[in-house]
C-alpha positions, 0 to 999 in steps of 0.5 A, a space after each residue: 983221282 977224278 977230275 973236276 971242272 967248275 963253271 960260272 953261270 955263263 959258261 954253263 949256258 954256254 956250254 949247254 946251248 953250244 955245238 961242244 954239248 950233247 948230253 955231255 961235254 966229250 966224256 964229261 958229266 955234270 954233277 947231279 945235286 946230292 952227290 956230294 961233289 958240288 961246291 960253292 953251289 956251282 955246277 961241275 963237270 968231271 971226266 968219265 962220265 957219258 950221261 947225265 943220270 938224274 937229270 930228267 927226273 930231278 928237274 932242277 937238279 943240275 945248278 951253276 955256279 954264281 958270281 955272288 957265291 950264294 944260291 942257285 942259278 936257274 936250270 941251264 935251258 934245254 939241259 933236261 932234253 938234252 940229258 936222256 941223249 948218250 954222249 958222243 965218244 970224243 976226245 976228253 982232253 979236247 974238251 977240257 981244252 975248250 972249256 979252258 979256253 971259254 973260261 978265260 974268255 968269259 973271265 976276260 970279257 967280265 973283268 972288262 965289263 965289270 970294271 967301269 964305273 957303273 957296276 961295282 965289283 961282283 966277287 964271290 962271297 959266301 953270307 950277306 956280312 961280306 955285303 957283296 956289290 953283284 949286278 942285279 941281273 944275277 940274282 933270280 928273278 920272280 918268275 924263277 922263284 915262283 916257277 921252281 928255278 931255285 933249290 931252295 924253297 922259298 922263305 917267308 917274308 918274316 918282318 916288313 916296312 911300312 912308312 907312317 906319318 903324323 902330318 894332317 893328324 893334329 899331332 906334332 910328331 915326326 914321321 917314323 918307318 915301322 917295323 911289322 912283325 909277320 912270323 906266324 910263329 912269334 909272339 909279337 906276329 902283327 906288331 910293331 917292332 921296331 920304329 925307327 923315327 925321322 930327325 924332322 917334322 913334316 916329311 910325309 913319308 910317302 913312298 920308299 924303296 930298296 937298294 944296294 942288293 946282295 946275296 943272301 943264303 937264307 932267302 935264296 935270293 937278295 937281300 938290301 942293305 940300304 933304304 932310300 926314304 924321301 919325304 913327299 912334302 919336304 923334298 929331304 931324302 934319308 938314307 937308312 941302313 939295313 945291313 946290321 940289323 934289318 929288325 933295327 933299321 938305322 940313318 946311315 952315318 957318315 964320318 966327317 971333321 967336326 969344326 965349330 961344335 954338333 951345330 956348326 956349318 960345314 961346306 958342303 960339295 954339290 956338282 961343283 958347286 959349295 955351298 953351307 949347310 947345317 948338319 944334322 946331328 945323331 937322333 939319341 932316341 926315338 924321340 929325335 933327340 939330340 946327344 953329343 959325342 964325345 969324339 972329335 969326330 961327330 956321327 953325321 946322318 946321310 941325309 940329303 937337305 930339301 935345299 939341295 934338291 932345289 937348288 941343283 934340281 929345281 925338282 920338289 915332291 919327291 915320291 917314288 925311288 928306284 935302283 936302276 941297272 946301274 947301281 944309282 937310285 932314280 927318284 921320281 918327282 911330282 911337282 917343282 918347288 913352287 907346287 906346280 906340276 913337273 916331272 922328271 927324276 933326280 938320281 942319286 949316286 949308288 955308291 955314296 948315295 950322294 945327290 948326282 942332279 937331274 936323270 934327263 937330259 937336256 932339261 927334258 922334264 915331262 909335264 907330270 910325274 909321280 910313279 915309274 917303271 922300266 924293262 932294262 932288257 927293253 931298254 925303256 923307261 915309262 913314268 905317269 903324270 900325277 897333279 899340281 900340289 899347290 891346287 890339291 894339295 889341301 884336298 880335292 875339289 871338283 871345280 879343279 876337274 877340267 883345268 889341267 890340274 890333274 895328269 893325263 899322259 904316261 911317258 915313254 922313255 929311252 933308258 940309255 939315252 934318258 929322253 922321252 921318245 913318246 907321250 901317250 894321251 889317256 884322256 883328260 882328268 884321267 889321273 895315271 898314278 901306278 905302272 907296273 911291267 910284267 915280270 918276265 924281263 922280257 916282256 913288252 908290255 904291262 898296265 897302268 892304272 888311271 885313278 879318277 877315271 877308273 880304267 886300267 890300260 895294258 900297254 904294249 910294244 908294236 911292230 912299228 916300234 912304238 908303244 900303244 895302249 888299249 883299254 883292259 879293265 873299266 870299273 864303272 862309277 856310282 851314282 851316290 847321295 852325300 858325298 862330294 860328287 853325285 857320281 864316285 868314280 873308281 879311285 884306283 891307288 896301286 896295281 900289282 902283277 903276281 911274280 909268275 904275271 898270273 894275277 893283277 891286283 887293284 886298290 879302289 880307295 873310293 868304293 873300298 875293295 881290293 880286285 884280283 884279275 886273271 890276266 890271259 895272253 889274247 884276252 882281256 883280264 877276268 875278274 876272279 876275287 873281289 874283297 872289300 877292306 873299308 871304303 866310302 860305300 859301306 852300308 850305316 855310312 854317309 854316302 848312299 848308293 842310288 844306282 850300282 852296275 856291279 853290286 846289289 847292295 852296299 857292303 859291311 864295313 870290315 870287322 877284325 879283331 874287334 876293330 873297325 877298318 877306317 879308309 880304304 885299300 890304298 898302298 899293296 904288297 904281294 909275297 914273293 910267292 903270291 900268295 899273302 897280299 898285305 894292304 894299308 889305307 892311308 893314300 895321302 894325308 890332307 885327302 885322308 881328312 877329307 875322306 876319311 876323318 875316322 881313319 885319321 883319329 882312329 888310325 890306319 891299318 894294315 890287313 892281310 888278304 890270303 889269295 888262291 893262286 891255283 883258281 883265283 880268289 880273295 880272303 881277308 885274313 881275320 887273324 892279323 891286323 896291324 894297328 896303327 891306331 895304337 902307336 905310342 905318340 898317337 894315331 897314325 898314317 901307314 902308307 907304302 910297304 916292302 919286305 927286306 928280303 924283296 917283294 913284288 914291287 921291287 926285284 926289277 932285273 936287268 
């Protein structure tokens, strides 16, 4: 009987890149796809064989196995030349003896490495309900789904999330997570779902993000169990739970004694110090109504109190979340609980999901904050600096220019050691709101957008190992009648980089379209598709445009299925094969009635933009259209959007 030999990933590339391989493995042949004689999804090797038939042609063919169970690792490097070279007459029990001898090594090595407390136990499972803990760095990345590395073709994103909040709409209801329909194929293609309302009011749901990943067959890559939602006014942080019904989402419950009744007190354990809080009872519906167990042991909601994150943090303003390498969630925040500008992060525990404190150390807290990046093969962390809250919170003002109010610099970080190494200066009042690496691991650079000067900054790694940054993209202000200022600068909200690091996609909330730059090593980007999605400069609105080094004249507002878009471009989300660019219009809620009061009483909406990924090149797409005008309690404000099963903005990989 033939003998068979299976590899994890690891030994694989090993195998492939060591002096032991030439084609094959002294006698040894790996198995192709479609023979019959793979399990697992993992690469075999059997005796006998002296070429690797198949492999030059079928590219992608040959696959290992991974930790998780579940897909296909990326083709070995250097396997395809390798392939068409015959195999050296060697001895095929030495070679059995040597691959043995590197799979108990490699066992031993990831047994020590995987059994600290940072990383949860990688076991092999076979579907999502074994909701398997892996490391991040053995899912694929972006750029190996886009570039063909997996052998299974990439699904469609079927259902997203998008926050949406009542806060500054005149309607006292609490902030919810929708739940958008967007199958082509389903009845209720570019609906809502599903909304999963919060147990409080005035959260400002804001910014969120995915965590606790596993594998999953279907998707061929991850799929998240947990979402970290903070409130960006309230500072509470909600935990929802993914795992059972990703088109249902629900708060995460927690089982703990009850003693005095739903509405008792009970201590609470923060980094070693009680203290009493009240816990919340289970939401009975969607209106947040409260309902009583019949148990002894009340269903408590997972929901971190604004309390705790003042008094153990003295952080406020929470914004953006991340999962780090490590399993824990890293929160960045924008103010203290006073209103005034700091930054610096709180970091939640990736097991429990339990406050943990401050990320820095030493009380390193920058001046600013509001979104971050990192690159763990890099090592290094950069995070931007946002405003004051208690000088723009209630809206923007022109006289607060000049003061210090807004952000100026981005921060360079060390990941390990959690301390800022460098503080880059780009210029005053220049507002760095979004930062985005390139999706390449191990790239040393990206951009970062500057909202109210409207410059797009790529940054990158010098020689003398220190970070610089130099100008990329300059979109140039307008002169204008009837607005706040007698010039508009370019209001840049979000960039996003496509998962193969071709495109760069910008929101210009102000002047109201959505830009797509060809981003070219040596060169700077070129812009190649441009729509307009609302803005303050359409034509028959207020503001009239007196002087335009870019247009002729002033666009049409933006008509889809009979419903005018109100706002701008704000918050962006690329598909996971680049080719489907998702945009709502709601950046914050005080400055959406600023600027915007149609988009307020209207509502905001989400539009789909169809992109040219082989030359460049924007289309709105007329046949989908999210109303968030028509929701049940009244017009509402859609802010950030992520897909279950990962998008471009959030499948960061060690």
């Amino acid at each position: 009987m033939e003998q068979m030999l299976e590899l994890s990933p690891s030994q694989g590339r090993a195998l492939a890149q060591g002096p032991h391989f030439g084609g094959a493995v002294g006698g040894l042949g790996v198995s192709t796809a479609g023979n019959g004689q793979e399990a697992n999804g993992g690469a075999i090797i059997s005796p006998g064989s002296s070429s690797l038939p198949g492999i030059c042609s079928l590219g992608t063919s040959v696959r290992q196995r991974r930790g998780d169970g579940d897909g296909f690792a990326e083709l070995v490097p250097g396997l395809a030349h390798e392939a068409s070279e015959p195999a050296e007459p060697t001895g095929s029990s030495r070679a059995r003896d040597q691959i043995r001898e590197m799979a108990f090594e490699e066992q031993t090595c990831t047994e020590q490495q995987i059994s600290g407390p940072d990383w949860r136990l990688a076991k092999a499972e076979t579907s999502c309900a074994n909701k398997c803990k892996v490391p991040c760095q053995q899912f694929q990345t972006c750029q190996d789904i886009v570039k063909g590395g997996c052998c299974v073709p990439v699904p469609r994103e079927e259902i997203a999330y998008v926050t949406c909040t009542y806060r500054n709409t005149c309607i006292e209801k609490p902030d919810f997570l929708a739940v958008i329909d967007l199958d082509p194929c389903s009845p209720c293609y570019g609906q809502v779902i599903h909304r999963l309302v919060m147990p409080n009011l005035g959260d400002e749901l804001h910014s969120f993000g995915l965590s606790d990943p596993c594998a999953c067959p279907e998707s061929c890559g991850t799929r998240w169990n947990k979402l970290i939602l903070p409130g960006l006014i309230s500072s509470r942080i909600y935990v929802v739970d993914l795992s059972c019904q990703c088109r249902a989402p629900r708060l995460c419950k927690r089982e703990q004694p009850q003693q005095v009744g739903l509405s008792g007190t009970k201590p609470l354990r923060v980094l070693g110090t009680v203290r009493d809080l009240r816990w919340q009872t289970v939401p009975g519906s969607e209106t947040g109504a409260e309902r009583q167990e019949p148990e002894h042991r009340a269903s408590l909601l997972q929901i971190i109190p604004p309390e705790c994150v003042f008094w153990t943090c003295d952080k406020g303003y929470l914004n953006v979340p991340r999962q780090l390498p490590c399993g824990d969630v890293l929160i960045a925040n924008v103010g203290d609980p006073a209103g005034n500008s700091k930054g610096g992060f709180v970091v939640l525990d990736g097991h429990n999901f339990e406050l943990k404190g401050n990320w820095e150390k030493d009380c390193e807290s920058p001046a600013g904050g509001y979104q971050f990046w990192f690159q763990p093969c890099l090592d290094v962390l950069i995070s931007t600096s946002g405003f004051a809250f208690k000088c723009v919170g209630c809206g923007f003002c022109p006289d607060d220019l000049k003061k210090g109010v807004f952000g100026r610099n981005i921060y360079v970080w060390n990941l390990s050691c959690r301390r800022v190494i460098q503080c880059i200066d780009l210029g005053e009042d220049s507002l760095p709101l979004s930062v985005k690496f390139l999706h390449n691991r191990n790239a040393a650079e990206g951009y970062v957008s500057c909202a109210l000067s409207g410059v797009i900054y790529r940054f990158f790694k010098c020689q003398r190992d220190c970070w610089e940054v130099e100008e990329a993209i300059c979109i140039p202000d307008k002169e204008v009648k009837g607005w706040i200022m007698p010039r508009m600068p370019a209001f840049i909200v979000d960039i996003v980089i496509s998962p193969d690091d071709r495109f760069l996609y910008v929101s210009n909330w102000w002047h109201g379209d959505v830009r797509q730059y060809e981003l070219t090593r040596g060169c700077k980007p070129r812009l190649v598709g441009q729509v307009f999605v609302g803005g303050s400069i359409v034509r028959c609105g207020p503001v009239a445009v007196c002087r335009d080094e870019e247009l002729k004249c002033q666009p049409e507002p933006l008509v889809i299925k009979c419903r005018r878009v109100y706002g701008g471009p704000s918050r962006l989300q690329l598909s996971r094969d680049g080719k489907r660019l998702y945009v709502t219009t709601s950046f914050y809620s005080a400055w959406d009635r600023q600027f915007y009061p149609d988009m307020v009483r209207e509502g905001a909406v989400m539009v789909l933009i169809d992109v040219d990924t082989e030359r460049g090149g924007l289309t709105v797409n007329k046949d989908f259209l999210v109303d968030f005008g028509k929701e049940p309690c009244g017009p509402c404000l859609a802010n950030a959007i992520h897909f279950p099963c990962g998008d471009a903005t959030t499948e960061v990989f060690s």
